[in-house]
C-alpha positions as semicolon CSV with decimal commas, in nm:
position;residue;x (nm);y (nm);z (nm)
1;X;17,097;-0,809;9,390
2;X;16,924;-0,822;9,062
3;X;16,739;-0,561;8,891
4;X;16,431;-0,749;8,894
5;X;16,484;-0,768;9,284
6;X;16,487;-0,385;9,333
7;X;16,194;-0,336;9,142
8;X;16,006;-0,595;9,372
9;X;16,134;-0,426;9,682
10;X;16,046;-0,105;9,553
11;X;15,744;-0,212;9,475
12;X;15,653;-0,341;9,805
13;X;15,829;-0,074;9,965
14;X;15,558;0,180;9,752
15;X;15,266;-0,014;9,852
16;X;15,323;-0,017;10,227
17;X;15,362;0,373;10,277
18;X;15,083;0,435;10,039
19;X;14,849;0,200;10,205
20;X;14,997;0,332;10,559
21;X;14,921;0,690;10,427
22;X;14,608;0,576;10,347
23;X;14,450;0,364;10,628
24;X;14,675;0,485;10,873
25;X;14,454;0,724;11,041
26;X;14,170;0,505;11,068
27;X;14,419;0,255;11,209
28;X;14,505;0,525;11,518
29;X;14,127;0,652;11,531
30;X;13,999;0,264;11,596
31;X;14,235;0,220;11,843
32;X;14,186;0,554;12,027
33;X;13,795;0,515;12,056
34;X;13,851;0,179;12,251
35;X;14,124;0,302;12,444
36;X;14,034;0,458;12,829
37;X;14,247;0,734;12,809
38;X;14,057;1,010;12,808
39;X;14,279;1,163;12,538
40;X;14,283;1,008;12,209
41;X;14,598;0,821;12,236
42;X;14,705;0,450;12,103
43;X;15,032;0,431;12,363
44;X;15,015;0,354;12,598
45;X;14,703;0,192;12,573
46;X;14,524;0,175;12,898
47;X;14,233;-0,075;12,907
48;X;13,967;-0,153;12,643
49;X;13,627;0,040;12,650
50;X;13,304;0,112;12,507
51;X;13,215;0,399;12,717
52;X;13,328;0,650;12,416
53;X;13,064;0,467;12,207
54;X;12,802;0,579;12,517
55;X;12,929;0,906;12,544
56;X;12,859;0,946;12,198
57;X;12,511;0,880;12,218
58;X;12,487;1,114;12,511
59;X;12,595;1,415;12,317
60;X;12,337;1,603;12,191
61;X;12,512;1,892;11,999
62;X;12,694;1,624;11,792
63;X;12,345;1,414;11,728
64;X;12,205;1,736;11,647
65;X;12,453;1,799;11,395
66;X;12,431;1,420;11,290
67;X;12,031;1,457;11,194
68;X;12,108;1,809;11,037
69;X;12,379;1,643;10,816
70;X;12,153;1,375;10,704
71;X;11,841;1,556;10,668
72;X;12,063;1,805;10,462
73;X;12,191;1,514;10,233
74;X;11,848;1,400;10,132
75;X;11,720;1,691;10,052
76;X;12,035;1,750;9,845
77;X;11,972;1,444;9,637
78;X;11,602;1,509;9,601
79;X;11,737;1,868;9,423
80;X;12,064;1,796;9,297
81;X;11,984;1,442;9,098
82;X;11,692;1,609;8,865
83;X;11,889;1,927;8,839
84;X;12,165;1,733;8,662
85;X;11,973;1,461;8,474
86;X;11,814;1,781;8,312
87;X;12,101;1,984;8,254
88;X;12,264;1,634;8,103
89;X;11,940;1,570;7,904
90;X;11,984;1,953;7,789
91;X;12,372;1,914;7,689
92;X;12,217;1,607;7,455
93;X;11,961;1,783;7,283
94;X;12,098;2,131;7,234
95;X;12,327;2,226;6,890
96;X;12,673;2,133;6,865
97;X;12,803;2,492;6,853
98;X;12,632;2,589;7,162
99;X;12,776;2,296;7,344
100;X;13,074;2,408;7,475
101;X;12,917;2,753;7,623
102;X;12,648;2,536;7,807
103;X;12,871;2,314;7,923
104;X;13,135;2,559;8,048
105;X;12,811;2,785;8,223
106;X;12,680;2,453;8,413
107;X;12,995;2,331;8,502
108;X;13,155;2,698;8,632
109;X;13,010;2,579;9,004
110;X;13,211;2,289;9,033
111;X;13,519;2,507;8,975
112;X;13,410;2,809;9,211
113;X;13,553;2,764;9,585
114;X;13,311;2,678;9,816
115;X;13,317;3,005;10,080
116;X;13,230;3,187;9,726
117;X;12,931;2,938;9,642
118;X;12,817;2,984;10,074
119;X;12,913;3,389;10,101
120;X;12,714;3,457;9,744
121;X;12,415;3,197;9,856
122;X;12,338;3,383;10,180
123;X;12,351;3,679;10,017
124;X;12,145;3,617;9,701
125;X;11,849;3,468;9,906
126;X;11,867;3,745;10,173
127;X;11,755;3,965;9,910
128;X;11,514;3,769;9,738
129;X;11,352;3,614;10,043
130;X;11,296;4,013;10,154
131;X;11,168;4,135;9,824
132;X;10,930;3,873;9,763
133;X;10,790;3,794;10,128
134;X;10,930;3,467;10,191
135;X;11,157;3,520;10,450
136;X;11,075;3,197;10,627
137;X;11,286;3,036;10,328
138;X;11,531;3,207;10,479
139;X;11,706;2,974;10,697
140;X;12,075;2,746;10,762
141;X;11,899;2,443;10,632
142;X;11,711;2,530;10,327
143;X;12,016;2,804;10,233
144;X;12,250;2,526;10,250
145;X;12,075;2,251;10,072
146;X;12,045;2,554;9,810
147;X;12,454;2,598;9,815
148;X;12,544;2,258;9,860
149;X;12,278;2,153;9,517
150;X;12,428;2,469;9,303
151;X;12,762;2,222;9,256
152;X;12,680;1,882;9,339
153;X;12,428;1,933;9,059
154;X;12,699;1,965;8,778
155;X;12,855;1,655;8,934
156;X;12,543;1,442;8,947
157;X;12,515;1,572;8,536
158;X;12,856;1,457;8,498
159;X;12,809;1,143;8,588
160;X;12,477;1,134;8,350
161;X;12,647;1,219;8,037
162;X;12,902;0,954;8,108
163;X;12,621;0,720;8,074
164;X;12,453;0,837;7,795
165;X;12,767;0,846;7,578
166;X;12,633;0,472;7,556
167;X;12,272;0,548;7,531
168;X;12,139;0,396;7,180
169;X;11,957;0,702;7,011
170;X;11,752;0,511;6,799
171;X;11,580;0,337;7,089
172;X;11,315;0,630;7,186
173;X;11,281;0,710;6,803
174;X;11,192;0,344;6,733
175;X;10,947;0,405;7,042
176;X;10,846;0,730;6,939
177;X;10,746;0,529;6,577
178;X;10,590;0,281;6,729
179;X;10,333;0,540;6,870
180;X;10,480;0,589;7,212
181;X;10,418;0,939;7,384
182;X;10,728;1,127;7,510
183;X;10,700;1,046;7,888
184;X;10,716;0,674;7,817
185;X;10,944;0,699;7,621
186;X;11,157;0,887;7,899
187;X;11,012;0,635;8,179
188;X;11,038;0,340;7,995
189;X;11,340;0,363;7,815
190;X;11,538;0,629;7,926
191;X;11,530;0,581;8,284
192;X;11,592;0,214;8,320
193;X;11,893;0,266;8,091
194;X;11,972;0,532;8,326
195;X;11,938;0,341;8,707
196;X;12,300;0,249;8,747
197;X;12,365;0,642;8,715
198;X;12,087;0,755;8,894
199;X;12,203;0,514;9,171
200;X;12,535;0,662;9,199
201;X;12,478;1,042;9,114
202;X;12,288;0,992;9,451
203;X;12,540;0,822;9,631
204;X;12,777;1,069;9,526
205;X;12,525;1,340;9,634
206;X;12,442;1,215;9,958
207;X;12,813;1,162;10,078
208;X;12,968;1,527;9,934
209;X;12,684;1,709;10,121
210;X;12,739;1,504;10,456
211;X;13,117;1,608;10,430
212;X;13,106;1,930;10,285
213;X;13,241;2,209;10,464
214;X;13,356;2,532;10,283
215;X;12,991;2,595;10,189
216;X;12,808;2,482;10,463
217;X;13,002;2,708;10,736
218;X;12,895;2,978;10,539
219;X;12,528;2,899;10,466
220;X;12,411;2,749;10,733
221;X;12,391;3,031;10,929
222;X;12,370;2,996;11,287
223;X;12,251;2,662;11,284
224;X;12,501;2,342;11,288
225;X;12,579;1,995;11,084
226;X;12,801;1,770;11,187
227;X;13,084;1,897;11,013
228;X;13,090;2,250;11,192
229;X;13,029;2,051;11,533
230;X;13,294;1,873;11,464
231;X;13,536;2,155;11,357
232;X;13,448;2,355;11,649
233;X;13,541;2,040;11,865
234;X;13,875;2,008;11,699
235;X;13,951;2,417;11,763
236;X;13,887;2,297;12,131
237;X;14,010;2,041;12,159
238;X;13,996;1,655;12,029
239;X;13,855;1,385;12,199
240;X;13,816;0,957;12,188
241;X;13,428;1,081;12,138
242;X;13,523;1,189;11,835
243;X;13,742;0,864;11,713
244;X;13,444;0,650;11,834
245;X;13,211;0,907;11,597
246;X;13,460;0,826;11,272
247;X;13,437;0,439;11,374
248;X;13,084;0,453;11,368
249;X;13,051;0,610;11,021
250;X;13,342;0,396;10,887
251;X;13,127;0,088;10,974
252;X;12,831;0,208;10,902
253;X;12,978;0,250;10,528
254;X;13,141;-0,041;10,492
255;X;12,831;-0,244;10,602
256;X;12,649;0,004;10,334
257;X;12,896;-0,072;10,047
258;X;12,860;-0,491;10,129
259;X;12,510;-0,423;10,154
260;X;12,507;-0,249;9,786
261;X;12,750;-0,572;9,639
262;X;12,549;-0,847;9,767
263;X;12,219;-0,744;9,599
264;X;12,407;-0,639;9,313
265;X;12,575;-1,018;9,277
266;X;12,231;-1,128;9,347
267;X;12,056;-0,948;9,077
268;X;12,373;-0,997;8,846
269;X;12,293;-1,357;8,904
270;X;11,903;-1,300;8,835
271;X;11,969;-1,181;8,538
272;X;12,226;-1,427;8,430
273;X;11,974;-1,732;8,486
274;X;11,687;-1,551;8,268
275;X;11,937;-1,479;7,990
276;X;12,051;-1,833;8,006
277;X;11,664;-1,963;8,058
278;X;11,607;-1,757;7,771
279;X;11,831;-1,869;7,573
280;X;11,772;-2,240;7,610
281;X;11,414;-2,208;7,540
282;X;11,503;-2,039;7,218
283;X;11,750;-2,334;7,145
284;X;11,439;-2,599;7,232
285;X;11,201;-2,355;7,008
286;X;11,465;-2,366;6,724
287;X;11,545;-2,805;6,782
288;X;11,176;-2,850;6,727
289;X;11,140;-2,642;6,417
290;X;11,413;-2,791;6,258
291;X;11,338;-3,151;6,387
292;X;11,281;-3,372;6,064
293;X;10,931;-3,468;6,040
């Protein structure tokens, strides 16, 4: 056996335990929510069903949970997305020396565990909700969106000063020059240039609030999402309602990403046929000014 033979094998042998690691689960979980046992088993497998699927829709503590996840997650993006497009807007305009102490102050969340973010977020608005009046603020839903936003935030800015280390400066001066106010400037030039990021700071928003857990058991009080329905389920004890819950999402996701890649081909194509319609009216502009007379 040649070297170049072991390293194949190993190879091979690498990529089948990762991939098992990784899909492995959702291997057993599909199998389990079709399966009639009424414990989440794949052997032996007793008869294919879509009763779990029905069941599913019958329970009302986990659809509960369901619409308090997703309400949850948009309000999260509607808070978190700004927050960090300012704070990234901030880290570009500020001095160089004074940089490194923002940076480390907005970024601190991201690094503090979650039961501290939940534990210090029930407590903070507790207080403030009673001093000022506003204690119908004080509630699992709006104190969680609050938690949830304090560190998503810094990873929604993250992901905008990754895309303005390729932002061209002189573009809102030359705008600015050309007698531009500010807010075009920012609406016309800044945020176009920034779509792509805004698109997936709110992605990225959207699906750590819907899985988030440290915070949210903590915050939300005595109300429920889907992850602390789900974690008081397992405690009891796990069932093929559950498996047909995680099939649902998974497919609901993967239809979501397809979804996102076809209209992005599609607009990548778009864009593709102007450039090159563009560019062969330019060549038919330049033929006929250079055609001898």
């Amino acid at each position: 056996m040649t070297a170049r033979t072991v390293i194949k094998l190993s190879t091979a042998l690498y990529m089948a335990v990762f991939f098992g690691f990784l899909f492995g689960p959702l291997v057993v979980m599909g199998i389990t929510a079709f399966n009639t046992s009424s414990y989440p088993q794949v052997t032996p497998f007793e008869g294919f069903t879509l009763g779990w699927f029905a069941a599913l829709a019958d329970d009302d503590e986990l659809l509960y949970g369901l619409g308090n996840s997703l309400r949850i997650g948009v309000f999260v993006v509607l808070l978190a997305v700004p927050l960090g497009l300012a704070g990234a807007l901030v880290m570009q305009q500020i001095y160089a020396r004074a940089r490194s102490l923002y940076y480390l102050i907005v970024v601190s969340p991201v690094l503090t565990p979650g039961v501290i973010i939940g534990i210090s977020t029930v407590i903070f608005w507790r207080d403030l909700t009673g001093l000022t009046g506003t204690r119908f603020l004080y509630n699992g839903v709006v104190l969680t969106v609050l938690g949830q936003s304090s560190f998503i935030s810094a990873y929604c800015m993250l992901i905008f000063l990754a895309r303005l280390q390729r932002f061209d400066r002189s573009l809102p001066e030359a705008g600015l020059d050309l007698g531009a106010s500010h807010q075009q400037v920012f609406f016309h030039i800044l945020l176009p240039f920034l779509r792509p990021a805004i698109l997936s700071a709110a992605v990225m928003a959207f699906l750590s609030s819907f899985e988030n857990y440290n915070t949210t058991t903590f915050a939300i009080l005595a109300d429920k999402t889907l992850t602390t329905v789900l974690a008081g389920r397992v405690r009891q004890g796990t069932s093929p309602t559950l498996s047909a819950l995680a099939v649902a999402i998974v497919a609901l996701t993967v239809a979501g990403a397809v979804a996102f890649e076809v209209l992005k081909r599609r607009e990548d194509r778009h864009r593709a046929a102007g450039h090159a319609a563009a560019a062969a009216a330019e060549r038919r502009e330049l033929a006929q000014v250079v055609r001898p007379a």
